[in-house]
matplotlib code that plots the C-alpha trace (Angstrom):
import matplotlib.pyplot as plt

x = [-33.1, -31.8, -28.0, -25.1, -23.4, -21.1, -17.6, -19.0, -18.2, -20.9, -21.1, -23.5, -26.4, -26.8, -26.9, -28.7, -28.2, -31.5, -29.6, -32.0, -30.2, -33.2, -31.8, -29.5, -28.0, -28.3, -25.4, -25.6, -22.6, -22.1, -22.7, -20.9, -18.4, -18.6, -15.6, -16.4, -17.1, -13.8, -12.1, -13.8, -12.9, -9.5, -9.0, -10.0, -7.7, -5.2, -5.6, -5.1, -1.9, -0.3, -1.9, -2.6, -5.8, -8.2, -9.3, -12.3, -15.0, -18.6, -21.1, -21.0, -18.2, -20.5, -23.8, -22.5, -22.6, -20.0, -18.0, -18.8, -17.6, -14.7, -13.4, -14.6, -12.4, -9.3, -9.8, -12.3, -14.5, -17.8, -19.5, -23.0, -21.5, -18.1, -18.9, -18.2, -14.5, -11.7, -10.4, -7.1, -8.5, -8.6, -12.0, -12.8, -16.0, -18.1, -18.9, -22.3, -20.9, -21.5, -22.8, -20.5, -21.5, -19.8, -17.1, -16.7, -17.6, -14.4, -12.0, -13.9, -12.6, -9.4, -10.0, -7.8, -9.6, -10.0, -12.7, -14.2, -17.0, -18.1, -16.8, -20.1, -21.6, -19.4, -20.9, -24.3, -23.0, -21.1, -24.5, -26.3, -24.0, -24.3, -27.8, -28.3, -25.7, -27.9, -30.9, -32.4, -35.4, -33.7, -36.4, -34.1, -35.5, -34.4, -35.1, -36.0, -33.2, -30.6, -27.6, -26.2, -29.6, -28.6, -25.3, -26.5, -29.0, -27.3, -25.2, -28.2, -31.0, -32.4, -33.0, -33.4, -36.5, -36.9, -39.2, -39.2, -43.2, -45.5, -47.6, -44.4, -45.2, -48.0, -46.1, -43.3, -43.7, -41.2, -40.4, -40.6, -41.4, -39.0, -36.3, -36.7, -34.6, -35.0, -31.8, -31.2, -29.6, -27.4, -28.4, -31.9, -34.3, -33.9, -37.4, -38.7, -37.1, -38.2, -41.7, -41.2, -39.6, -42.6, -44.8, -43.2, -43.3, -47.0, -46.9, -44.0, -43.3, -40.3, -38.4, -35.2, -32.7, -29.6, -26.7, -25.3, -27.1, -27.1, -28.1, -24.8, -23.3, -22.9, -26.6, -28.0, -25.7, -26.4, -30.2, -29.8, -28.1, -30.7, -33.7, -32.2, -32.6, -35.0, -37.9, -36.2, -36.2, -38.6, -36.3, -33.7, -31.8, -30.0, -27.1, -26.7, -27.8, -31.0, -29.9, -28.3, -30.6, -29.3, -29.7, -33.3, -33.9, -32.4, -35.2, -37.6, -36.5, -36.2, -40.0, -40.6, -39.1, -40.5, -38.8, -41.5, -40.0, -37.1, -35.2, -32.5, -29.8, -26.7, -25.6, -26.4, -27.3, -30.3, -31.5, -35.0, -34.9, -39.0, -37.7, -36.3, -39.3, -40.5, -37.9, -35.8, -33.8, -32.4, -30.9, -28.1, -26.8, -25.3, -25.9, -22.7, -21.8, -21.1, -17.8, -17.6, -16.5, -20.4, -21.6, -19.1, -20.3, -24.0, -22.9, -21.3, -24.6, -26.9, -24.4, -24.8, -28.6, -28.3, -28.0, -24.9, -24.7, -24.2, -24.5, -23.2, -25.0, -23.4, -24.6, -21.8, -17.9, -16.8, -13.4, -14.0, -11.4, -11.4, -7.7, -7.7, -9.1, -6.0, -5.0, -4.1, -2.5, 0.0, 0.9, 1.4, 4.1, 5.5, 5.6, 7.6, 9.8, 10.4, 11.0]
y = [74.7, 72.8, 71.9, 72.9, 70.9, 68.0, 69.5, 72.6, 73.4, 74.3, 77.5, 76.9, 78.1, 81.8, 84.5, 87.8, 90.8, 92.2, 95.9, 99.1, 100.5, 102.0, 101.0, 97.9, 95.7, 91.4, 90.5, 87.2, 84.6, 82.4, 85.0, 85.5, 83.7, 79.9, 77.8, 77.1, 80.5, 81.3, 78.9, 80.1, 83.1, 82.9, 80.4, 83.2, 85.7, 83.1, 82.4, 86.2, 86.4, 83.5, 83.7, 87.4, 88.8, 87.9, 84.8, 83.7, 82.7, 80.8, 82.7, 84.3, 82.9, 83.2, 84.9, 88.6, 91.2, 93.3, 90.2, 89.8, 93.9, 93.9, 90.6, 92.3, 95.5, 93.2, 91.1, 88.7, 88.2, 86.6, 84.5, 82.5, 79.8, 78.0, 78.6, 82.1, 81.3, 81.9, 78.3, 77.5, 80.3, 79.4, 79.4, 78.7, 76.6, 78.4, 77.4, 75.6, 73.4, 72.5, 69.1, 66.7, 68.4, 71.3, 69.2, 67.9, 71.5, 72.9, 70.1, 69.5, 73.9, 73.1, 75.4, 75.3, 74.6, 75.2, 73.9, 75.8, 73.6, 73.6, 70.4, 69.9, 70.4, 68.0, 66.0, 65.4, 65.2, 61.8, 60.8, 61.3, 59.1, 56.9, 55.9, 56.9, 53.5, 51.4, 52.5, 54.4, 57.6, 60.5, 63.2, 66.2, 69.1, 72.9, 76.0, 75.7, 77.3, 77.9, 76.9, 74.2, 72.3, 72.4, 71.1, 68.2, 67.1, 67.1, 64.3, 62.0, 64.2, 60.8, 59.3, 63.2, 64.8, 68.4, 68.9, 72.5, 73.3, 71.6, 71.1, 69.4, 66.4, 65.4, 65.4, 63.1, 59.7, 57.0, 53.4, 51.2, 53.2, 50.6, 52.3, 55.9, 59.1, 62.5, 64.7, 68.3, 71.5, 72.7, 76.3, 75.6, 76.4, 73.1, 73.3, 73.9, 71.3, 68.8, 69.9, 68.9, 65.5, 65.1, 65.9, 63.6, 60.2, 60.6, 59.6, 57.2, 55.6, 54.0, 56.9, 56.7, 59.3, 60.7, 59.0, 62.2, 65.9, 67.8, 71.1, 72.6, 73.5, 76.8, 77.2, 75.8, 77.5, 80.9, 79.2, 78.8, 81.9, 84.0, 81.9, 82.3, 85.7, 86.9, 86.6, 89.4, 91.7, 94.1, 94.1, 91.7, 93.0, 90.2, 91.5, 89.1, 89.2, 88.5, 85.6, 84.0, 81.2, 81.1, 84.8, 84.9, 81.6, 83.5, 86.4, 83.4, 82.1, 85.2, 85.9, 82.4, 82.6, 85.3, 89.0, 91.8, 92.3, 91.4, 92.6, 91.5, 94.3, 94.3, 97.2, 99.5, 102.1, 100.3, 100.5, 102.4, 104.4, 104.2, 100.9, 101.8, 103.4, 102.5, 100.1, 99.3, 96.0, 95.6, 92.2, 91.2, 88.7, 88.2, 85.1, 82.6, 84.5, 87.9, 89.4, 90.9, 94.4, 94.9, 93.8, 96.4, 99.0, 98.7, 98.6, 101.9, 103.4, 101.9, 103.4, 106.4, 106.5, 105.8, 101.8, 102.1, 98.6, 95.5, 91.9, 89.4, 86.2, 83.0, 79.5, 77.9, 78.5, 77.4, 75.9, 74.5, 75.4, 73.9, 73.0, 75.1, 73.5, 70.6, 72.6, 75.9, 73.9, 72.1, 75.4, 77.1, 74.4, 74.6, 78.3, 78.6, 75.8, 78.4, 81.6]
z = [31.6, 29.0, 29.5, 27.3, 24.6, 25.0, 25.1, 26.8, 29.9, 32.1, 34.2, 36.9, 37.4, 35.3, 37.8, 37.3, 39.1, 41.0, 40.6, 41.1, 38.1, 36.5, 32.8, 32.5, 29.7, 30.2, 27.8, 27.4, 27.0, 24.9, 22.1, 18.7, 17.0, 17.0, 16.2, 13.1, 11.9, 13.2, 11.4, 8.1, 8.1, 9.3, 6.1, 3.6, 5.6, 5.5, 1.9, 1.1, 3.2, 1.2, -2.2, -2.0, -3.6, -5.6, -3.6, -4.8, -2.0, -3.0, -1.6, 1.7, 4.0, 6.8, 6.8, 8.0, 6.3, 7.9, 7.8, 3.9, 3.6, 5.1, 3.5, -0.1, 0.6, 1.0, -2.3, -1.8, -4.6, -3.5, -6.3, -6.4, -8.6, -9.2, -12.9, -12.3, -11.2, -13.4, -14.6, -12.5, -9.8, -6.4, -4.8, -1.0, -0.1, 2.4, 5.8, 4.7, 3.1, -0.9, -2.9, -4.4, -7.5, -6.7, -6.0, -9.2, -11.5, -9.6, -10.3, -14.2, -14.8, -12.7, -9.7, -6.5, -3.8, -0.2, 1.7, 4.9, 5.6, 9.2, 10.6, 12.1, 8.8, 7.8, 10.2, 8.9, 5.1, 6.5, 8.5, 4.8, 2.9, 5.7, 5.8, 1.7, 1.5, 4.2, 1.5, 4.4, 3.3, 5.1, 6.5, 7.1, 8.6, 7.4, 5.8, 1.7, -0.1, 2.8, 1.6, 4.2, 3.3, -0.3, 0.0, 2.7, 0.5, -2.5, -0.8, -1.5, -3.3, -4.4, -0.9, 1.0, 1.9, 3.2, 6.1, 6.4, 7.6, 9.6, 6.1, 4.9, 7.4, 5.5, 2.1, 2.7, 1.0, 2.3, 1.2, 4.3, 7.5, 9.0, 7.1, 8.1, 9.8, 10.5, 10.3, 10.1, 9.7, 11.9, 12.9, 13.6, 16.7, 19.4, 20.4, 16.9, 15.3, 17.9, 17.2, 13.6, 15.1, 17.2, 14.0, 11.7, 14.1, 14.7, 11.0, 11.5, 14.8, 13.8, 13.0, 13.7, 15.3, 14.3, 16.0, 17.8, 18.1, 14.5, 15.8, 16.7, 20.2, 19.4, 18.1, 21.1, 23.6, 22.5, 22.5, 26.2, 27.0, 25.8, 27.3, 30.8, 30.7, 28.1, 30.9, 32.5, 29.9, 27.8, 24.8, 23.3, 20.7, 18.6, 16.4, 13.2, 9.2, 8.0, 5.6, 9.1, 10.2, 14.0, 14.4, 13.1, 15.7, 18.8, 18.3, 18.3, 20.9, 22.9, 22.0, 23.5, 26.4, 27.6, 26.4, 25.6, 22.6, 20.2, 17.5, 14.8, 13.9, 11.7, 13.8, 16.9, 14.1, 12.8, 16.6, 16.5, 19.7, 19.8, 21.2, 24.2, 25.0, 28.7, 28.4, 31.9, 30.8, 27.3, 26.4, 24.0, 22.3, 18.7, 16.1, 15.9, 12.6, 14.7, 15.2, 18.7, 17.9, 16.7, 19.9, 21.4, 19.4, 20.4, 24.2, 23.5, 21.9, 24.7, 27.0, 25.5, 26.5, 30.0, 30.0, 31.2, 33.5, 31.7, 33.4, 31.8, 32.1, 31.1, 30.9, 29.4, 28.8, 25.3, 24.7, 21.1, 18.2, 15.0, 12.8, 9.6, 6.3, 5.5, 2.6, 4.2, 6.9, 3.6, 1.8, 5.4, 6.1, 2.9, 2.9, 6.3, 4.8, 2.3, 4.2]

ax = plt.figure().add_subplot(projection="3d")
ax.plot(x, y, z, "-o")
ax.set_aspect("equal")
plt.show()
């Protein structure tokens, strides 16, 4: 079993309960909110409580749509461009992450800022401008049009390649193969990916590798979670968004790894109840994007069919927490100074 993240505390081996229960929930854990999820939306809720509303947010905060809802009801106006901003408005940057270029639109019309880029995200936007400077070809390997892919690359676009499908192997033209590197987006499959990795230095064996793991700990834990215990179950459900890369990944992966079946919901009332038929063990787990309170509610509904025992099963205890975006943390201080 693969382990968990650095800076994760393991839990020992997962245990499963051999109950006779006739109808059973696996819940697995590590499951929902990641850290930096968290701290993205706590910067818009912050932002609202010291700027009040309209705060201004470039596209989703975090691929949720209850999330999304519920933020919109308070004030939040969600746009697809900066352009679309008020000049002088204050706009938050969304967990993805954004290009320089966006950078530089929002201080050209004057925006406030507030930038909830994943720290992880983060991350591989410092490992682009790394190896763009040291004239490296940079392979990385993501979804076309996801918007964490468009913001990474558009650190370098002259020196990035996307490697989203196997046919994309075959396309990528590079300089000196001496001179090469795969990196990637952070929400993808492990084993996928590594596939593509795999694929890519047949063509060039000198490929180099990223200096630390791209794929986030809180993408592969929740990876690992559901592989220990989706051979023990005829359905997974997996609450998350469509438009949320990990979420669609852990159905894959549950698929994979050996569930009968597997589904992504945004809540339990898109549940088809043709799926529970013949159906003794029903897994769940929720993308990294997930509020908890949804995973609650679809307890209660499976409850309310007769799969009344949950088990957890955990593979790994998070402790991660992320600081809140540098600029919250300044006008919070100066507020209290205030007050």
């Amino acid at each position: 079993m693969t382990s968990a993240s650095p800076g994760i505390e393991p839990a020992g081996r997962p245990t499963i309960s051999s109950s006779s229960a006739a109808k059973r929930v696996l819940l697995a854990k590590p499951r929902g909110y990641c850290a930096g999820v968290d701290r993205a939306v706590v910067a818009v809720e912050k932002a609202l409580e010291l700027y009040g509303p309209p705060v201004y947010v470039r596209k989703e905060i975090v691929h949720n749509r209850h999330v999304v809802d519920t933020l919109r009801e308070r004030g939040v106006i969600f746009v697809d461009e900066t352009s679309e901003v008020p000049e002088g408005a204050l706009v938050v940057f969304s967990a993805h992450g954004v290009s320089p270029a966006v950078h530089e639109e929002a201080a050209e019309r004057n925006l406030r800022t507030i930038d909830a880029t994943c720290p992880l995200v983060t991350k591989v936007h410092k490992e682009v401008n790394r190896f763009a400077k040291d004239d490296y070809d940079i392979l990385l390997i993501g979804h076309e049009g996801h918007e964490e892919v468009e913001g990474t690359a558009g650190e370098a676009p002259d020196k990035v390649q996307l490697v989203d499908q196997a046919e994309d192997v075959a396309k990528v033209a590079v300089r000196d193969p001496s001179k090469v590197i795969w990196l990637s987006q952070t929400t993808l499959s492990v084993d996928e990916t590594m596939e593509r990795v795999d694929q890519l230095r047949e063509r060039f064996p000198q490929l180099s590798d990223p200096p630390s793991d791209d794929i986030c700990y809180a993408t592969t834990n929740r990876q690992v979670a559901v592989k220990a215990m989706a051979a023990e179950c005829d359905l997974v459900l997996v609450v998350g968004s469509t438009n949320s890369s990990n979420s669609k990944r852990l159905v894959e992966v549950a698929l994979k790894a050996g569930a009968r079946a597997s589904y992504l919901i945004d809540f339990a009332t898109e549940v088809d109840e043709s799926w529970l038929d013949g159906v003794s063990t029903v897994g769940v787990t929720s993308g990294a994007s997930v509020p908890d309170v949804l995973v609650m509610d679809l307890l209660t509904w499976l409850a309310e069919r007769g799969y009344g025992q949950v088990d957890e099963v955990t593979t790994a205890n998070e402790k991660i927490a992320f600081a809140l975006p540098q600029e919250l943390r300044k006008a919070a201080k100066a507020d209290s100074g205030r007050s």
